[in-house]
N, CA, C and O atoms as CSV, one atom per row, in Angstrom:
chain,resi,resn,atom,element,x,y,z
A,1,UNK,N,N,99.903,116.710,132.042
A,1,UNK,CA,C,100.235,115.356,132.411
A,1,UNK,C,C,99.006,114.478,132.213
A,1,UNK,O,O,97.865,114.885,132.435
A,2,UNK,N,N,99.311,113.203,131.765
A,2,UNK,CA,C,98.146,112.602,131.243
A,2,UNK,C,C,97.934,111.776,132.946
A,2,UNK,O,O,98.756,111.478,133.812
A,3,UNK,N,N,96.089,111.588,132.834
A,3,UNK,CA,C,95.699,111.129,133.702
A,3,UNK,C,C,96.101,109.626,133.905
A,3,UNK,O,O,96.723,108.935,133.099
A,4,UNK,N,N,95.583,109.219,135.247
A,4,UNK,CA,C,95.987,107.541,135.362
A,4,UNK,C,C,95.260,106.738,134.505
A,4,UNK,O,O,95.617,105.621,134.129
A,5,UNK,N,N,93.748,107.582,134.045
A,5,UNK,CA,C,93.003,106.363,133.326
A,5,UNK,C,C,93.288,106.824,131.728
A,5,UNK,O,O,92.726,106.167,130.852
A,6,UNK,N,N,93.920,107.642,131.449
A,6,UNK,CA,C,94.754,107.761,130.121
A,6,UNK,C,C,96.281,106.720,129.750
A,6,UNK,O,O,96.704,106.009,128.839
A,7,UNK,N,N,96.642,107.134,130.921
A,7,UNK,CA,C,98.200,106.192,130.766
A,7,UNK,C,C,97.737,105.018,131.165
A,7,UNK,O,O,98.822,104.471,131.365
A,8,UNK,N,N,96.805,104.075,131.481
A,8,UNK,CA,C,96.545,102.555,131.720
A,8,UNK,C,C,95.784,102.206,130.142
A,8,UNK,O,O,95.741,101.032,129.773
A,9,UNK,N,N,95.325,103.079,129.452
A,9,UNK,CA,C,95.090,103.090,128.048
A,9,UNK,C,C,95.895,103.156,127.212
A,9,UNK,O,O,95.780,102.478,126.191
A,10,UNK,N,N,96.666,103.776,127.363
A,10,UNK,CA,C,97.874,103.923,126.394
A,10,UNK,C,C,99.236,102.439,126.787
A,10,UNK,O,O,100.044,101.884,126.042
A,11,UNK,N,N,98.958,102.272,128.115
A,11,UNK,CA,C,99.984,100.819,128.417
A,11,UNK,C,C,99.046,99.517,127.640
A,11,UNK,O,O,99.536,98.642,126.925
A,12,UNK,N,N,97.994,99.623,127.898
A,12,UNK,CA,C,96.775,98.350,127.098
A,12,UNK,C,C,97.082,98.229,125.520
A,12,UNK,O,O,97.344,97.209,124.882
A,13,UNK,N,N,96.950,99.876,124.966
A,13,UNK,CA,C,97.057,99.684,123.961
A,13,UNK,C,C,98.364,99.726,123.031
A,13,UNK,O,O,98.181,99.888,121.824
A,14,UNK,N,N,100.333,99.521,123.766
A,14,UNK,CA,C,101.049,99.321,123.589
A,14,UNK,C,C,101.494,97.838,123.701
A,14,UNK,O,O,102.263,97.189,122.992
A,15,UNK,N,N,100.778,97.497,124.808
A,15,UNK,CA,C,100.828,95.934,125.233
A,15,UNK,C,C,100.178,95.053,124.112
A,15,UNK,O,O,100.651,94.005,123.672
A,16,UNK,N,N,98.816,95.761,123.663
A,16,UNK,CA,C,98.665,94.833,122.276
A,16,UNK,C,C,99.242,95.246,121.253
A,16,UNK,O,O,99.194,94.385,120.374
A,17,UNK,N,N,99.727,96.083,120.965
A,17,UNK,CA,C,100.610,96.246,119.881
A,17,UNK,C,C,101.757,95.329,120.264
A,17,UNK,O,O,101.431,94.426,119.493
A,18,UNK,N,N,102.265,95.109,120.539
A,18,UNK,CA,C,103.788,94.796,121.160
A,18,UNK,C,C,103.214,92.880,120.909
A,18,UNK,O,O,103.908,92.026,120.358
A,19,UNK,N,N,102.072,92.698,121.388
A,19,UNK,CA,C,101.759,91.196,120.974
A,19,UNK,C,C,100.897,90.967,119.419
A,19,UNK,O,O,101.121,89.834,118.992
A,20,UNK,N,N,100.421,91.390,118.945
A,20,UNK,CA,C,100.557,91.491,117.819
A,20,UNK,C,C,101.837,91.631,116.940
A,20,UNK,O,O,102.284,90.543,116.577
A,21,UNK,N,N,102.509,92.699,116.528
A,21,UNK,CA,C,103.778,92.872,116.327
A,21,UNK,C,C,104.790,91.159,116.704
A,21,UNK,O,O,105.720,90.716,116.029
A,22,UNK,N,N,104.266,90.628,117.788
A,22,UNK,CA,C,104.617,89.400,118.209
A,22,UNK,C,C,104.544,88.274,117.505
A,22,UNK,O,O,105.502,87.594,117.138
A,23,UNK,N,N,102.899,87.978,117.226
A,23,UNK,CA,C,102.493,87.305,116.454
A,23,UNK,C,C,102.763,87.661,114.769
A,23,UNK,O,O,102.961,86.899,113.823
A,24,UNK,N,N,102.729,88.264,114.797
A,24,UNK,CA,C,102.824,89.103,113.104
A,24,UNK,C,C,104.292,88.661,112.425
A,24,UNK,O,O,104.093,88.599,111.211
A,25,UNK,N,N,105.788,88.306,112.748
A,25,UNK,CA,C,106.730,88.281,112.715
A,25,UNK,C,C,107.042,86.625,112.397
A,25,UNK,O,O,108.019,86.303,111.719
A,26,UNK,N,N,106.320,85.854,112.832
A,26,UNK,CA,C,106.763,84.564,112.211
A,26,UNK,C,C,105.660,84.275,111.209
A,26,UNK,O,O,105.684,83.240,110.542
A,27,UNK,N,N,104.639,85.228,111.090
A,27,UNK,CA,C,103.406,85.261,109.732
A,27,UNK,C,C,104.262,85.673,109.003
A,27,UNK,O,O,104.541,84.820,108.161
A,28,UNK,N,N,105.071,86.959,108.859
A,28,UNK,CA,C,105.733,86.969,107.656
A,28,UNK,C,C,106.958,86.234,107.065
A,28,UNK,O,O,107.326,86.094,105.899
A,29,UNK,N,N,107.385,85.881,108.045
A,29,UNK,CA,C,108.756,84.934,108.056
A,29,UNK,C,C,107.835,83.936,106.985
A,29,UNK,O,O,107.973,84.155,105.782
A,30,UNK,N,N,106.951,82.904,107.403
A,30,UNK,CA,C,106.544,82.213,106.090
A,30,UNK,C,C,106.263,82.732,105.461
A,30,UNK,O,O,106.888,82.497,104.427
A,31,UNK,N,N,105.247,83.811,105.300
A,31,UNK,CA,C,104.885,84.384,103.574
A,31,UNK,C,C,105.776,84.538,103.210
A,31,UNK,O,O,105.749,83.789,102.234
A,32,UNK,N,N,106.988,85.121,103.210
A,32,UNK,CA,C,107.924,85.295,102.639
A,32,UNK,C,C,108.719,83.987,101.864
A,32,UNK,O,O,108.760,83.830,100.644
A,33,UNK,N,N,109.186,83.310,102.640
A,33,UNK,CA,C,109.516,82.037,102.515
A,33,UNK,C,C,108.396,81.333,101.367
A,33,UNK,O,O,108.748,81.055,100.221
A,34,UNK,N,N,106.939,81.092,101.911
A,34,UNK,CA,C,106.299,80.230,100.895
A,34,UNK,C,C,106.155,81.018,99.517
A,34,UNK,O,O,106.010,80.245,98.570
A,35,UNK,N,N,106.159,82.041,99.258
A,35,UNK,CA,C,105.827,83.229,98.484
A,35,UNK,C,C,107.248,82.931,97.579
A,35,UNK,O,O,106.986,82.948,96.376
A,36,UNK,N,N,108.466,82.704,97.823
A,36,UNK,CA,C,109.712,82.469,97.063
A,36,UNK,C,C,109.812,80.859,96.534
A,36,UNK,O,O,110.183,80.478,95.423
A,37,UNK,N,N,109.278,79.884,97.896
A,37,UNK,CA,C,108.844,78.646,97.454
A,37,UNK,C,C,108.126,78.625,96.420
A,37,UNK,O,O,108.417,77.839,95.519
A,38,UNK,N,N,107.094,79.424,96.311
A,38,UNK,CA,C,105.905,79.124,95.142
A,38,UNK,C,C,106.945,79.388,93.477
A,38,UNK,O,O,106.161,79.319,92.530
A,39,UNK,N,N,107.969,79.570,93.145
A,39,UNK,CA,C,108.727,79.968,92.171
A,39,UNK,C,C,110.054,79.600,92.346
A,39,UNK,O,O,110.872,79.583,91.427
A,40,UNK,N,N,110.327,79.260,93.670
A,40,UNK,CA,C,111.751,78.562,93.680
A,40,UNK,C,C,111.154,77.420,94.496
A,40,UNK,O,O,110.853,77.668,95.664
A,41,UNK,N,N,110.931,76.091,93.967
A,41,UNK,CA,C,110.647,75.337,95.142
A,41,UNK,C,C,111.768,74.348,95.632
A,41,UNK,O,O,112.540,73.714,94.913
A,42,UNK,N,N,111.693,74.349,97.082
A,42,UNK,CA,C,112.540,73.543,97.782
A,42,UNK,C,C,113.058,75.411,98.439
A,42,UNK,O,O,113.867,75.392,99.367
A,43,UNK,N,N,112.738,76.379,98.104
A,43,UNK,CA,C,113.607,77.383,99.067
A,43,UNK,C,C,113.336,77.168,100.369
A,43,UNK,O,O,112.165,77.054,100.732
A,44,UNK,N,N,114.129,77.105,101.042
A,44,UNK,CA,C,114.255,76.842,102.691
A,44,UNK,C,C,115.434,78.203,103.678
A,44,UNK,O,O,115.417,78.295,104.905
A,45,UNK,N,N,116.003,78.764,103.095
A,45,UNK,CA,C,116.632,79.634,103.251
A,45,UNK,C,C,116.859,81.257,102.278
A,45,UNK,O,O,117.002,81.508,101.081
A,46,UNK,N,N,116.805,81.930,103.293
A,46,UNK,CA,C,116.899,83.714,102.680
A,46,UNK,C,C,118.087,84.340,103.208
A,46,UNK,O,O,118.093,84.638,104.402
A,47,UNK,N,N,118.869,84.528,102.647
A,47,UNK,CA,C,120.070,85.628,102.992
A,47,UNK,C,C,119.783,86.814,102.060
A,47,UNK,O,O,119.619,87.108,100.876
A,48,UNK,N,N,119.829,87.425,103.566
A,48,UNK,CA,C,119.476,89.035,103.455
A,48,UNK,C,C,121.003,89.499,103.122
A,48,UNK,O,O,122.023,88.810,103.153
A,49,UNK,N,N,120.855,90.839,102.804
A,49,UNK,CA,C,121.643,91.955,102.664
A,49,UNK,C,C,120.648,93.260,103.301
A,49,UNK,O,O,119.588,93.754,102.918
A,50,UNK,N,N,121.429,93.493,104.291
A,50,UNK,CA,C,120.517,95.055,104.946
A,50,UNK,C,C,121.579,95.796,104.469
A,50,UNK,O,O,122.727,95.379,104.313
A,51,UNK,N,N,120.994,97.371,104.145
A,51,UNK,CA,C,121.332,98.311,103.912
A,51,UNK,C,C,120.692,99.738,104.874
A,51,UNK,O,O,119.882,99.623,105.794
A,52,UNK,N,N,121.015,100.447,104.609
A,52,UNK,CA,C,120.268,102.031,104.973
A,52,UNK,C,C,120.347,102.720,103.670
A,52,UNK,O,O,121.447,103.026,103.208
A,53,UNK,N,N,118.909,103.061,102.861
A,53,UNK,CA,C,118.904,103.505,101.758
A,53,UNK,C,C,119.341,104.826,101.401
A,53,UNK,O,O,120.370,105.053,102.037
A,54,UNK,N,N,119.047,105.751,100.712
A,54,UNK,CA,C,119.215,107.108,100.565
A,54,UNK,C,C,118.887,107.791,101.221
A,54,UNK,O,O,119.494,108.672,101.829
A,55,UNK,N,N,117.405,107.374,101.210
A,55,UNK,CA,C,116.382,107.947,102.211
A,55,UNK,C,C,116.419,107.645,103.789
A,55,UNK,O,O,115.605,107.946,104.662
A,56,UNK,N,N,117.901,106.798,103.875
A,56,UNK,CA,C,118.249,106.783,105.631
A,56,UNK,C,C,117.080,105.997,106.407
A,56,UNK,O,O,116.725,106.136,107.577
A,57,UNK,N,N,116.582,105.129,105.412
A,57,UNK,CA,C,115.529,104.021,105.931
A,57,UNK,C,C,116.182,102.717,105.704
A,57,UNK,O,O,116.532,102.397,104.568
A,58,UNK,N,N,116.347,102.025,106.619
A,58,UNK,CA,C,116.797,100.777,106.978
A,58,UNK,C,C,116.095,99.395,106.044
A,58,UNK,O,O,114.894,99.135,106.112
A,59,UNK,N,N,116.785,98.832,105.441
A,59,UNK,CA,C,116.044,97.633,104.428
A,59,UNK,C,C,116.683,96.472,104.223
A,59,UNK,O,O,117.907,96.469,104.351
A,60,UNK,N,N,115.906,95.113,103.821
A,60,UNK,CA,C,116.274,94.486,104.310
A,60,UNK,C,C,115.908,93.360,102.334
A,60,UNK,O,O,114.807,92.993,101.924
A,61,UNK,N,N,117.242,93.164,101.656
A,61,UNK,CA,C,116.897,92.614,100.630
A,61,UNK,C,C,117.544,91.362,100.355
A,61,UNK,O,O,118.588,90.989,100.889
A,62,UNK,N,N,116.638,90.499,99.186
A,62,UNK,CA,C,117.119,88.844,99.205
A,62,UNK,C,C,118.146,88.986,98.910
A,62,UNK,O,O,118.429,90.133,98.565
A,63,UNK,N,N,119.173,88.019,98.878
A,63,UNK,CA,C,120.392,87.997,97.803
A,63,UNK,C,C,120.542,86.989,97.572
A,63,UNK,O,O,120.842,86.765,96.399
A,64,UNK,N,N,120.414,85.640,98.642
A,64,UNK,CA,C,120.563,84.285,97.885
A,64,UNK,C,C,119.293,83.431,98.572
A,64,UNK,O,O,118.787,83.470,99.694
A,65,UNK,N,N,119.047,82.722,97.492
A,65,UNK,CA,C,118.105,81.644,98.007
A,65,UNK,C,C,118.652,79.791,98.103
A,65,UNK,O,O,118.893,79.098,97.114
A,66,UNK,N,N,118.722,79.404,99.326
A,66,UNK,CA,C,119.363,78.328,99.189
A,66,UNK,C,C,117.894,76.904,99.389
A,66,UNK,O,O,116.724,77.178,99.654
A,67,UNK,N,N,118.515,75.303,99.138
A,67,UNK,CA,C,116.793,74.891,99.787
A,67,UNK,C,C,117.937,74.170,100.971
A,67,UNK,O,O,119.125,74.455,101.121
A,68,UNK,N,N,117.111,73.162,101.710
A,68,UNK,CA,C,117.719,72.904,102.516
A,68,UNK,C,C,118.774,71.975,103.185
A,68,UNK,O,O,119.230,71.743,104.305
A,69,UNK,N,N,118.928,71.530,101.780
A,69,UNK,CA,C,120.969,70.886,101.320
A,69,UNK,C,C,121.718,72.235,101.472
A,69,UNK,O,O,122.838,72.008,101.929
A,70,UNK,N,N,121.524,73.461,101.272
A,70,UNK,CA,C,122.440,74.471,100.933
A,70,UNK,C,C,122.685,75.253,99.895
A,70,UNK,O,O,123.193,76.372,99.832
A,71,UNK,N,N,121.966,74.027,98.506
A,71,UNK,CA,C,122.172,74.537,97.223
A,71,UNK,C,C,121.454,75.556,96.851
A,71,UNK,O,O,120.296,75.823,97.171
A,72,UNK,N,N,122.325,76.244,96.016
A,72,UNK,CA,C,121.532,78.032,95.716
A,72,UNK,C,C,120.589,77.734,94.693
A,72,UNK,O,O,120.821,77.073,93.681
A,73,UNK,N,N,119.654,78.191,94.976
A,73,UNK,CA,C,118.512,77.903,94.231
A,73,UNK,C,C,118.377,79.575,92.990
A,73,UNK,O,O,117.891,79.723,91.868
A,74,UNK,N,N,119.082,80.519,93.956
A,74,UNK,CA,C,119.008,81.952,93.283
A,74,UNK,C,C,119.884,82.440,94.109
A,74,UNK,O,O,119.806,82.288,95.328
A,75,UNK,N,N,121.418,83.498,93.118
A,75,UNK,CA,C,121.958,84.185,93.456
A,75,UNK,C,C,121.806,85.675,93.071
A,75,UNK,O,O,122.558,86.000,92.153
A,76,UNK,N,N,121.062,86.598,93.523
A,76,UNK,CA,C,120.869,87.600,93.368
A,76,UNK,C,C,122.233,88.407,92.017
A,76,UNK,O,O,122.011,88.653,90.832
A,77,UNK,N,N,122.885,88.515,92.403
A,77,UNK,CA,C,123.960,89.322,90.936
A,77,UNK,C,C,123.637,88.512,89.793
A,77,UNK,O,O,123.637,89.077,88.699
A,78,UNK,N,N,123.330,87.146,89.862
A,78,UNK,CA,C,123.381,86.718,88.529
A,78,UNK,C,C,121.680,86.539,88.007
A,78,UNK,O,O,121.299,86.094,86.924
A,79,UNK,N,N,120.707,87.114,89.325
A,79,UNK,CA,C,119.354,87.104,88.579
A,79,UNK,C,C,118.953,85.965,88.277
A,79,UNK,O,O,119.678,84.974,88.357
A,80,UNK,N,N,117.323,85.928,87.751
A,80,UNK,CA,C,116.982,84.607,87.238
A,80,UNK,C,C,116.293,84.876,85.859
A,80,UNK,O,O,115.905,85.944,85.384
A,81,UNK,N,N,116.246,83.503,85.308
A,81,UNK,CA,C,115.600,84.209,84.145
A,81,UNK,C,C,114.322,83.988,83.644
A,81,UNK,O,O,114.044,84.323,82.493
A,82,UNK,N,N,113.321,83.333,84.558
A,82,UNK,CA,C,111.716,83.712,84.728
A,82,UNK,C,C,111.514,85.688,85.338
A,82,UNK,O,O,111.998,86.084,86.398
A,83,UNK,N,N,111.020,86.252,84.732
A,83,UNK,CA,C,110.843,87.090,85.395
A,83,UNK,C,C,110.163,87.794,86.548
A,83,UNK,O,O,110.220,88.806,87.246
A,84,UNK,N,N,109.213,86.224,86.265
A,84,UNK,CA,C,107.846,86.545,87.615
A,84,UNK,C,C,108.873,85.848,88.623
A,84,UNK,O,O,108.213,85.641,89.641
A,85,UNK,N,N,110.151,85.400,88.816
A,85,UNK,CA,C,110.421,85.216,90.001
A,85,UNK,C,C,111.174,86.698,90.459
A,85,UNK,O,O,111.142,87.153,91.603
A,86,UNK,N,N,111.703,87.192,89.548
A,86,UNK,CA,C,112.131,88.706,89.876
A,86,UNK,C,C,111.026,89.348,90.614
A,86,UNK,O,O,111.271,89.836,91.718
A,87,UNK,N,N,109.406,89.416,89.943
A,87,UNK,CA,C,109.226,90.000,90.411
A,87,UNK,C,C,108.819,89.574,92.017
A,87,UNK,O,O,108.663,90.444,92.875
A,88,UNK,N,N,108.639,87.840,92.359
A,88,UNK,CA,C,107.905,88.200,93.913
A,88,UNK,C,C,108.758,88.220,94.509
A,88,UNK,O,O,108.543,88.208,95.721
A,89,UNK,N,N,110.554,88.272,93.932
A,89,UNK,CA,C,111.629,88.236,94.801
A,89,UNK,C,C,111.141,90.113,95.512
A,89,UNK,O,O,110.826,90.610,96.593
A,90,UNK,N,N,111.312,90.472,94.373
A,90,UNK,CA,C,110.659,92.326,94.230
A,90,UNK,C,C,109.289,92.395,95.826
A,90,UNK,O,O,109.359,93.017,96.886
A,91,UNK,N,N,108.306,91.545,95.330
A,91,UNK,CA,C,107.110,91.778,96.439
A,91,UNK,C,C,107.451,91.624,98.061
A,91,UNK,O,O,107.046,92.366,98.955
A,92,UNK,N,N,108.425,90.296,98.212
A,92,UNK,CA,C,108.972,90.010,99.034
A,92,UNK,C,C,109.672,90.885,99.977
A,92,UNK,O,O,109.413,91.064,101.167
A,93,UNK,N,N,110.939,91.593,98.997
A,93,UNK,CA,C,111.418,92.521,99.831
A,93,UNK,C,C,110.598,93.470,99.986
A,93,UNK,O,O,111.118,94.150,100.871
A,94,UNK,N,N,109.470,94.041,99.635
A,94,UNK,CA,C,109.282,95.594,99.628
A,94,UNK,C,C,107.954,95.292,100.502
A,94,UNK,O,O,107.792,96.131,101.389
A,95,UNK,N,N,106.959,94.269,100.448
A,95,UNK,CA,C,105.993,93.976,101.033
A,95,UNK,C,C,106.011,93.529,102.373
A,95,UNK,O,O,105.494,94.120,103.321
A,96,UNK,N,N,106.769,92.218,102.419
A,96,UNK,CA,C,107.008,91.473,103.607
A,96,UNK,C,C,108.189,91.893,104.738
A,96,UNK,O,O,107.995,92.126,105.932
A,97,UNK,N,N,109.706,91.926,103.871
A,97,UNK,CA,C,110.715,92.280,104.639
A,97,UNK,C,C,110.769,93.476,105.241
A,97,UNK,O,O,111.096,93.561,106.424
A,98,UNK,N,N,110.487,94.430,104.580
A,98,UNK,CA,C,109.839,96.159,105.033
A,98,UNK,C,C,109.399,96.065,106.071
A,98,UNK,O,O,109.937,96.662,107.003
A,99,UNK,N,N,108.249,95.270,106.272
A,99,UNK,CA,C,107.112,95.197,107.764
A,99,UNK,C,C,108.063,94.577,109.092
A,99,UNK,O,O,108.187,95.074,110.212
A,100,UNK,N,N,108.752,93.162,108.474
A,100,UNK,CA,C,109.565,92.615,109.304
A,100,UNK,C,C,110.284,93.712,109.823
A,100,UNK,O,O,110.219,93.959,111.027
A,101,UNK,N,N,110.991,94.429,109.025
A,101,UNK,CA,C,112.347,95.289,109.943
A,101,UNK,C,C,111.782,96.377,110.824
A,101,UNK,O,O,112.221,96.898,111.849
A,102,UNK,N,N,110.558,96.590,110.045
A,102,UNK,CA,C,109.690,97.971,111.228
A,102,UNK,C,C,109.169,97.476,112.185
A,102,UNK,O,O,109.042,98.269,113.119
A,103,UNK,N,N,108.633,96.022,112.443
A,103,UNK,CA,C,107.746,95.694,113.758
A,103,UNK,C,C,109.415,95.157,114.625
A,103,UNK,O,O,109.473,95.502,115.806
A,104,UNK,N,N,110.662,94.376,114.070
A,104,UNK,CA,C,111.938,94.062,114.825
A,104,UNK,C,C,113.034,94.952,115.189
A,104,UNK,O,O,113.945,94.562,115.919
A,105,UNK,N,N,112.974,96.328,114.633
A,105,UNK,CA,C,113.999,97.100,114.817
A,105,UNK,C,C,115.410,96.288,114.143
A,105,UNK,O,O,115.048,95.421,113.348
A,106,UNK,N,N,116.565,96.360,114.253
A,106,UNK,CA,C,117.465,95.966,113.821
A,106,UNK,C,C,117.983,94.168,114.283
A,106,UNK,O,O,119.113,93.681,114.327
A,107,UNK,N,N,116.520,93.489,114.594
A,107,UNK,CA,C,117.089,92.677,114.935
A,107,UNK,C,C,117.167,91.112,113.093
A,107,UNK,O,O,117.323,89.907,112.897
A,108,UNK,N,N,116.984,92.079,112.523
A,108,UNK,CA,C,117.604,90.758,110.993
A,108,UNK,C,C,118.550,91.946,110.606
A,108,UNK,O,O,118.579,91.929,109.375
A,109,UNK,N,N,119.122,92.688,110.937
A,109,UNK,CA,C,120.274,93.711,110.684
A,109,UNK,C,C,121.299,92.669,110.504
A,109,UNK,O,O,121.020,91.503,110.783
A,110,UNK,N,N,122.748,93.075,109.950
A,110,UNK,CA,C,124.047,92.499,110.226
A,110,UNK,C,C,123.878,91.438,109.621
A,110,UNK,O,O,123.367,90.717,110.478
A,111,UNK,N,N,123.971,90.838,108.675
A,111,UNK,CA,C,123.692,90.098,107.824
A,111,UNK,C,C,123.491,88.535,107.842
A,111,UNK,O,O,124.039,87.467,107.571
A,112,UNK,N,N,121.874,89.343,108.545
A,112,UNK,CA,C,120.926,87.469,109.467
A,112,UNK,C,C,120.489,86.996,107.752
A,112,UNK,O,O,120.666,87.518,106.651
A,113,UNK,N,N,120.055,86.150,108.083
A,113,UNK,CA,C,119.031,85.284,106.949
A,113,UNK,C,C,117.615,84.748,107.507
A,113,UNK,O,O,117.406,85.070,108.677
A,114,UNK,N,N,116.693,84.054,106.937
A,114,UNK,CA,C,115.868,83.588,107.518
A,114,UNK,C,C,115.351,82.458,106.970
A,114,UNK,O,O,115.077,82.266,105.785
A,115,UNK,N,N,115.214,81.611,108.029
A,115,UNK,CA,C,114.821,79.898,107.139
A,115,UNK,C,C,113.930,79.714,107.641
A,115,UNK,O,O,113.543,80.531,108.477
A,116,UNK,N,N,112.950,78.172,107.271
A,116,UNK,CA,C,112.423,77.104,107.779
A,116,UNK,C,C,112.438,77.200,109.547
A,116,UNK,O,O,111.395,77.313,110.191
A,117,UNK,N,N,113.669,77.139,110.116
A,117,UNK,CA,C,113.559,76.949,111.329
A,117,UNK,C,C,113.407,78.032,112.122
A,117,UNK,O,O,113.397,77.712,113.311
A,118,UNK,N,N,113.263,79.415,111.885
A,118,UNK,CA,C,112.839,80.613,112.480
A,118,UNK,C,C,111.589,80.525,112.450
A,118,UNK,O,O,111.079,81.076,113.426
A,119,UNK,N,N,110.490,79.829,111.380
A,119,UNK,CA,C,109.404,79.406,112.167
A,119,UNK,C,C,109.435,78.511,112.878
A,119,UNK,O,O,108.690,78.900,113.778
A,120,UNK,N,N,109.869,77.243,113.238
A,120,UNK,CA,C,109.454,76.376,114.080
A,120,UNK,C,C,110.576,76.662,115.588
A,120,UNK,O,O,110.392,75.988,116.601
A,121,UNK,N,N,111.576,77.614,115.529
A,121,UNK,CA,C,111.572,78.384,116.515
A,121,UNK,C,C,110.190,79.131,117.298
A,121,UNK,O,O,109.915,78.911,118.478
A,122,UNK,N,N,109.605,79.804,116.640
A,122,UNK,CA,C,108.517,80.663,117.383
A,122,UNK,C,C,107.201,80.366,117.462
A,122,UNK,O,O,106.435,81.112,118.072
């Protein structure tokens, strides 16, 4: 059994994880966002598509990019045809959204999106 001055270490150092992880979550919400802006500009909106991959790991990918009239700026099936926007659509999910779903658990599950105002929510 771990001692008292072990488990008041291990609560310290869950407590900053847990606020970090805190802070960390509307940092990526914009990179993500400005990172799709920088190649789609005017994007103001991300609709996800989550899945559970092969590998039974939970993911979380673009599918449409709207700005903030609504208009699709990028519909994922029909692709774009710069390819460097393929690819930071590519960096996006695998860099940014990845981290998002591991520090939130399933909370952009069920097919959330993420805009503009999920930062000025937090």
């Amino acid at each position: 059994m771990p001692g008292a001055a072990l488990a008041a270490e291990y609560r310290r150092a869950r407590d900053d994880y847990t606020s970090a992880s805190e802070a960390l979550v509307p940092i990526l919400v914009r990179i993500a966002l400005d990172s799709i802006d920088d190649v789609l500009p005017g994007a103001h909106e991300l609709a996800l598509d989550d899945r559970i991959n092969e590998d039974w790991i939970p993911t979380l990918r673009i599918q449409r990019v709207t700005d903030a009239d609504g208009r699709a700026l990028l519909d994922l099936p029909f692709g774009h045809i710069d390819p460097l926007v393929e690819d930071i659509i590519d960096e996006v999910n695998t860099e940014y959204l990845d981290l998002l779903l591991d520090l939130t658990g399933d909370a952009y599950m069920g097919g959330r999106s993420i805009d503009r105002d999920d930062i000025e929510a937090s």
